[in-house]
C-alpha positions in Angstrom: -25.5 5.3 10.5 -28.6 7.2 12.0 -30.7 5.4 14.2 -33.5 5.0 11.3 -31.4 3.4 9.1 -30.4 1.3 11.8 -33.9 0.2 13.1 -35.2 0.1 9.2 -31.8 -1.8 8.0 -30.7 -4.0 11.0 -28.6 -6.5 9.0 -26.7 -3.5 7.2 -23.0 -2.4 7.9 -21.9 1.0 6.1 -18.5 0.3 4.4 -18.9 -3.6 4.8 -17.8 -2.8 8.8 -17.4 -6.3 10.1 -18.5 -8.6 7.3 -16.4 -11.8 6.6 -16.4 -11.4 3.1 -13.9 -14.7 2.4 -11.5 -16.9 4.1 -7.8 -16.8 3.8 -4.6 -17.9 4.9 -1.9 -15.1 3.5 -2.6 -12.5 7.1 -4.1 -12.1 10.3 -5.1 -9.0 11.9 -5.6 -9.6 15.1 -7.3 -6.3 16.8 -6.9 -7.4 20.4 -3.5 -7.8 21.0 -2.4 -5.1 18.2 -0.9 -7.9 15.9 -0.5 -8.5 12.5 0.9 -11.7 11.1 1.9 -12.8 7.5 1.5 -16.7 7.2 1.8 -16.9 10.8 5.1 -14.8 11.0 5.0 -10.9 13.2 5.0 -8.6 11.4 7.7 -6.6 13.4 9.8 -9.8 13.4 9.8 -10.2 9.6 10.6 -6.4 9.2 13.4 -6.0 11.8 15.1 -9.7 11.2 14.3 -10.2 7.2 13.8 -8.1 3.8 11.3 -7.4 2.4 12.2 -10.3 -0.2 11.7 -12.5 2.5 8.4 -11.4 2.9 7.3 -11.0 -0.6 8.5 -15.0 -0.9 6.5 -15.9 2.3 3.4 -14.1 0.8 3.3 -15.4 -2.6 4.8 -19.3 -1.7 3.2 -20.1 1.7 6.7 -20.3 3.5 9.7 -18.7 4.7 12.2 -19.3 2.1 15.8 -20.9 2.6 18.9 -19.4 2.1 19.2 -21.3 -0.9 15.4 -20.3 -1.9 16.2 -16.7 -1.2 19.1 -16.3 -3.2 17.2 -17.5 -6.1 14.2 -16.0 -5.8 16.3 -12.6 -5.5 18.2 -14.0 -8.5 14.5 -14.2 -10.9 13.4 -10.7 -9.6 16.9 -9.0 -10.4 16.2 -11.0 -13.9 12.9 -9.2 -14.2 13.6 -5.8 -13.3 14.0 -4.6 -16.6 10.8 -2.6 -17.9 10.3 -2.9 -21.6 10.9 0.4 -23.4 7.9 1.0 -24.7 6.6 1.3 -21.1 8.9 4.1 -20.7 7.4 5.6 -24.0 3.9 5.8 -22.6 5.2 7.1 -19.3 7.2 9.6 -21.4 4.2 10.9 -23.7 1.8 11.5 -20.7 1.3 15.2 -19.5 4.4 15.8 -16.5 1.5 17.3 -14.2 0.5 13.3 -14.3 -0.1 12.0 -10.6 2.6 9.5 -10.0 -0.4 6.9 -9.2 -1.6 7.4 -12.7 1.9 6.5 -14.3 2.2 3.4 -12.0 -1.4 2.6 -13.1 -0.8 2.8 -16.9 2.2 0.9 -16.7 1.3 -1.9 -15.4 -2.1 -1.7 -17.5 0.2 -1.5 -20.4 2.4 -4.0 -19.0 0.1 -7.2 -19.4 0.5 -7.9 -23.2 4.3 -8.2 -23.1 4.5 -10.7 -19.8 5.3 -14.7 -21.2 2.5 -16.1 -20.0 -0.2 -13.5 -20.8 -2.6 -15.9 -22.7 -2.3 -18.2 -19.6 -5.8 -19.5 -18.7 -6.2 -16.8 -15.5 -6.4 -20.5 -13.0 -3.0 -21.3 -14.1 -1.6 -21.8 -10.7 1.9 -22.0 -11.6 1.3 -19.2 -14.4 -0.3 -16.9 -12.3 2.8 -17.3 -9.8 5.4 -16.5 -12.6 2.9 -13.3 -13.3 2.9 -12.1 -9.6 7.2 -12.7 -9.3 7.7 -10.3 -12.4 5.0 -8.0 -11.0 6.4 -7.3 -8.0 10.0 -7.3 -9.3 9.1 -3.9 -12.1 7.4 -2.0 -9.1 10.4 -0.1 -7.9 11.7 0.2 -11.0 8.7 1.9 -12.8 8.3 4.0 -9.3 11.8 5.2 -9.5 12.0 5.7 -13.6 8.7 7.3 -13.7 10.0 9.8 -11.5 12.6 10.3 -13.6 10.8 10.7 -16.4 8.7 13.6 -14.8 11.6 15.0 -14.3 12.5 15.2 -17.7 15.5 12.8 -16.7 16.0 9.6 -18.6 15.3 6.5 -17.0 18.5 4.2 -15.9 19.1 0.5 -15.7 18.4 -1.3 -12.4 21.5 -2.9 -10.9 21.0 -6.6 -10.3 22.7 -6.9 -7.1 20.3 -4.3 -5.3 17.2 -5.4 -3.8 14.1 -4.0 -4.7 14.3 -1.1 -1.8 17.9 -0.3 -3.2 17.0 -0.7 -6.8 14.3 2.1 -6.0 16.9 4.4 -4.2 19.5 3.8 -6.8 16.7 5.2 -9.6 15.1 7.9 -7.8 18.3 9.4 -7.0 20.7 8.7 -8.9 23.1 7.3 -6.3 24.1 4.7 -4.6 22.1 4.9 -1.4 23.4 4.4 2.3 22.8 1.1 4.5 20.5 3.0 6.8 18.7 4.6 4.2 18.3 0.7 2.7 17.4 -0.2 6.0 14.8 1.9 6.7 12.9 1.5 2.8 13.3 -2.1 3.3 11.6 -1.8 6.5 8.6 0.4 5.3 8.1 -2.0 2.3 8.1 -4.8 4.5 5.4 -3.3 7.0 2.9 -2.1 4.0 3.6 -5.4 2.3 0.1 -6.8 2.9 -2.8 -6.1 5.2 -6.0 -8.2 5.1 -9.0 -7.8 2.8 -8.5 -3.5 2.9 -10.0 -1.5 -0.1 -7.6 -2.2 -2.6 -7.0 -5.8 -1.9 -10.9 -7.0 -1.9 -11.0 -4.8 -5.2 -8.3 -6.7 -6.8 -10.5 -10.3 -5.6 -13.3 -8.7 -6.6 -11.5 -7.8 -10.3 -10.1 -11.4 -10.5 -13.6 -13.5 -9.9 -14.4 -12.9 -12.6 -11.4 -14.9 -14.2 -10.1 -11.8 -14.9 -6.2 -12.0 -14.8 -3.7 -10.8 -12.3 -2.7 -7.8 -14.1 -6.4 -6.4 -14.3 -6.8 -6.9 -10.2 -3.8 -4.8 -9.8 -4.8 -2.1 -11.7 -7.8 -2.5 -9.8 -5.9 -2.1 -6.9 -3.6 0.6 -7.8 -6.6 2.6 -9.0 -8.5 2.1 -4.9 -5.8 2.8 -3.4 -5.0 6.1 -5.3 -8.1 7.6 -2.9 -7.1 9.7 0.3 -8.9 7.7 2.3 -6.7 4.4 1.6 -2.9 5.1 0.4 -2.7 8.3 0.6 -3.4 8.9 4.1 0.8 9.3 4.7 1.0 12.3 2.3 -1.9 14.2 4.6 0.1 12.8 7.7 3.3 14.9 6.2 1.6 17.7 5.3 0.1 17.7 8.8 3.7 17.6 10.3 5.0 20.3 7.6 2.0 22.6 8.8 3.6 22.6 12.5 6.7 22.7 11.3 8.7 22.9 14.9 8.8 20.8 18.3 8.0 24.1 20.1 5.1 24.3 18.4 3.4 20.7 18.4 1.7 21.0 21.9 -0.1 23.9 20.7 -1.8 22.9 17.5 -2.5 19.2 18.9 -3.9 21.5 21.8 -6.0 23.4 19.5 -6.5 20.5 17.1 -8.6 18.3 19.5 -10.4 21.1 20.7 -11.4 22.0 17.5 -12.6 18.2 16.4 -9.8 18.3 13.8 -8.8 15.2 11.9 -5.2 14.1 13.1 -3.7 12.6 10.1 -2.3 9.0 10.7 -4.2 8.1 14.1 -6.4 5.4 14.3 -7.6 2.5 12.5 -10.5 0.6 11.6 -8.8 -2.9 12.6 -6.5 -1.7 15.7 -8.1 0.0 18.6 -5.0 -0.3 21.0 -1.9 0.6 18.9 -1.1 -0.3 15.1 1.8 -3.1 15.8 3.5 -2.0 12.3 3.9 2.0 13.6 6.4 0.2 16.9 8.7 -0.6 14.8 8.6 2.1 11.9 8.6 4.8 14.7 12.0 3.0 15.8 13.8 3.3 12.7 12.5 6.9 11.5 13.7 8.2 14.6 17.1 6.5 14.1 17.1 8.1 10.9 16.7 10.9 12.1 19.5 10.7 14.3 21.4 9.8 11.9 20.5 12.8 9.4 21.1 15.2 12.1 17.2 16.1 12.1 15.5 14.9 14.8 12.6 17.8 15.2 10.2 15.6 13.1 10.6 12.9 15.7 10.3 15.1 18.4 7.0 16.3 16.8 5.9 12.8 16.6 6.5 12.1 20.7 4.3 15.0 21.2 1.6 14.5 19.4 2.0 10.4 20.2 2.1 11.2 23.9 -1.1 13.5 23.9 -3.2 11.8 21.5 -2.5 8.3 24.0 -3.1 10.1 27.6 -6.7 12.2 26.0 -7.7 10.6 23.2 -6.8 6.8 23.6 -6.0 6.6 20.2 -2.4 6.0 18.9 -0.6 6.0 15.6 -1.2 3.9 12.9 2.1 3.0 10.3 1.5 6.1 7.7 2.5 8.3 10.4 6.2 7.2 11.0 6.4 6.1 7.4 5.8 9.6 6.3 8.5 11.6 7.9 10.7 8.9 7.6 10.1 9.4 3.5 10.4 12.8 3.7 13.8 12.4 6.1 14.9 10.2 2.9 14.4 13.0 0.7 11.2 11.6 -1.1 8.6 13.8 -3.0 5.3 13.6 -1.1 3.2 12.4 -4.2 5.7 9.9 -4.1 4.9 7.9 -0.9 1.8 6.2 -2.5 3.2 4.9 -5.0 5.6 3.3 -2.9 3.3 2.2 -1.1 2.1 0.0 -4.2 5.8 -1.0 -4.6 5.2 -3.1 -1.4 1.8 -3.8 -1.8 1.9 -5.9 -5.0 3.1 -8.8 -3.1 0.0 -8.8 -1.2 -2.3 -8.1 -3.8 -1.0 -11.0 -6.0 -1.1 -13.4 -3.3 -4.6 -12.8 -2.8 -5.5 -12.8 -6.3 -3.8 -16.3 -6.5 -5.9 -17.4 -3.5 -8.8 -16.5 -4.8 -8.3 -18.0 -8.4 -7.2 -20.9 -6.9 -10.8 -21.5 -5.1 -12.5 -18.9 -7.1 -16.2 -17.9 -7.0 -17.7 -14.8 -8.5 -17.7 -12.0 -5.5 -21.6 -10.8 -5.7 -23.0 -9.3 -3.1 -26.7 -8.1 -2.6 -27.7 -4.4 -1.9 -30.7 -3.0 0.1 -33.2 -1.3 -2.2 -34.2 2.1 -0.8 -36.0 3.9 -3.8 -39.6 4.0 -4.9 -41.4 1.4 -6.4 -44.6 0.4 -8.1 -44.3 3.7 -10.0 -46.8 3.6 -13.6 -45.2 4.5 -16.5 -46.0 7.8 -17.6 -45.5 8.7 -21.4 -43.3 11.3 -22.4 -45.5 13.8 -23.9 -47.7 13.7 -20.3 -44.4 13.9 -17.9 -44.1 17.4 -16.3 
């Protein structure tokens, strides 16, 4: 913001920089110490000690689940996998150059009609609950079968005893997929899972105050977070790492990157200024993947550019950029990591779309005027 604006606008942040826009008790970034907490929980402890189950639980009830709570709750998402045909249909009929984001989009638009409680009165607590579980349980399956389906493949039947990571695997690929492989998806989903009141997720609150149901705010969502500058900022971070292509060759273009005022894909963030707490423990796993692929040159890439960007730059890497070669070590399609993003995302978004139904008010904020004003009214036939 130039200084005029500034002096002329004093009470105006660009991008809504800083402003509390609501109060809420599903997670807690906490820029300081580099934290992130869900409910009170660390991030890093919930990815490396749970599942993401445990997290999508913790998000949408409030609490850590039991065993005996988990099992069930992984029971009633395994029950509501399955994504009615005609979903498939759409997804089917749509041009194959069709973004991945746009499939996911349209099939949860398309979705609402056919969940059970659809004509639900949008404050149904307990409604709106049963809508977010059956949400979150089709994510990996549409991901996976949409995929499919642009492949001109046909789309198969989740397994109920894989959790939603695994089911995703299972349908992308074809196959069953290894532990480590489950590992490290579980992990990601678990870190993405929710993030504060980011683009997407103040979109979908905005969507929903107006007693709009859970279904419209995550479209809403889904269609924010489709922008570069929100979920796609992994894909740029792999296409960064794909452009250097070799260990021998990082040190060099970081060299020339900072010199040249380039943007370094999957540094920084807005909330963290000393380290994004979620990248510690993706890093970990990639690069054990890695290891364990026999391809460890994207990790090495990674040290390089970490270590240079930290001792010149002070700034270090946020979750995307781990994430990203980690996908891509997993064999998954670039325009794919968004989407999977929204696979772990939905728990977040429908937890906050519950919390703000449950104490709703319409989300209406004012704007600055900065045009003319006063003007007369000129008639057509005298305009020039």
């Amino acid at each position: 913001m130039s200084d005029s604006v500034a002096d002329k606008y004093p009470n105006y942040s660009p991008g809504l920089e800083g402003v509390i826009a609501g109060i809420s008790s599903i997670s807690d970034i906490d820029s300081d110490r580099s934290s992130l907490q869900y409910r009170g929980y660390d991030v890093h402890d919930l990815a490396e000690k749970g599942s993401y189950e445990e997290c999508a639980y913790l998000l949408l009830y409030g609490k850590l689940p039991t065993q005996a709570e988990l099992t069930g709750f992984k029971s009633v998402l395994a029950s509501e996998r399955e994504v009615p045909d005609y979903i498939y249909d759409i997804l089917s009929a749509m041009p194959k150059t069709t973004h991945p984001m746009d499939l996911v989009r349209t099939a949860y638009s398309a979705l609402a009609p056919s969940d059970p409680d659809y004509t639900k009165p949008s404050t149904d607590h307990d409604a709106n609950v049963r809508k977010a579980v059956r949400i979150v349980a089709k994510a990996s399956t549409i991901v996976g079968n949409g995929h499919r389906i642009r492949q001109g493949l046909a789309p198969l039947k989740p397994k109920a005893e894989h959790g939603i990571a695994e089911n995703f695997l299972y349908l992308f690929s074809g196959e069953e997929p290894k532990a480590k492989t489950v590992q490290v998806m579980d992990a990601s989903l678990c870190l993405y899972a929710e993030h504060g009141f980011n683009a997407s997720t103040f979109a979908n609150r905005v969507t929903v105050a107006t007693l709009s149901d859970l279904y419209s705010g995550v479209v809403t969502g889904i269609g924010t977070l489709r922008g570069p500058l929100h979920g796609g900022a992994n894909e740029e971070a792999m296409h960064m790492i794909l452009e250097i292509g070799e260990p021998s060759k990082a040190q060099a273009w970081i060299d020339d990157a900072i010199a040249n005022k380039k943007k370094i894909m999957g540094f920084g963030h807005r909330e963290y200024k000393k380290g994004d707490s979620r990248a510690f423990y993706m890093s970990k796993v990639a690069k054990e993947l890695g290891v364990e692929a026999g391809n460890t040159k994207y990790g090495e890439i990674a040290d390089i550019l970490e270590k240079t960007m930290a001792e010149r730059k002070g700034i270090f890497p946020n979750v995307d950029f781990p994430s990203a070669y980690a996908y891509y070590l997993l064999g998954i399609p670039i325009d794919l990591y968004t989407p999977l993003f929204v696979v772990a995302r939905l728990a977040g978004y429908t937890a906050h779309a519950i919390e703000q139904l449950d104490n709703n008010r319409l989300i209406r904020p004012k704007a600055i005027y900065d045009g003319p004003t006063n003007l007369t009214y000129v008639a057509i036939e005298d305009r020039q």
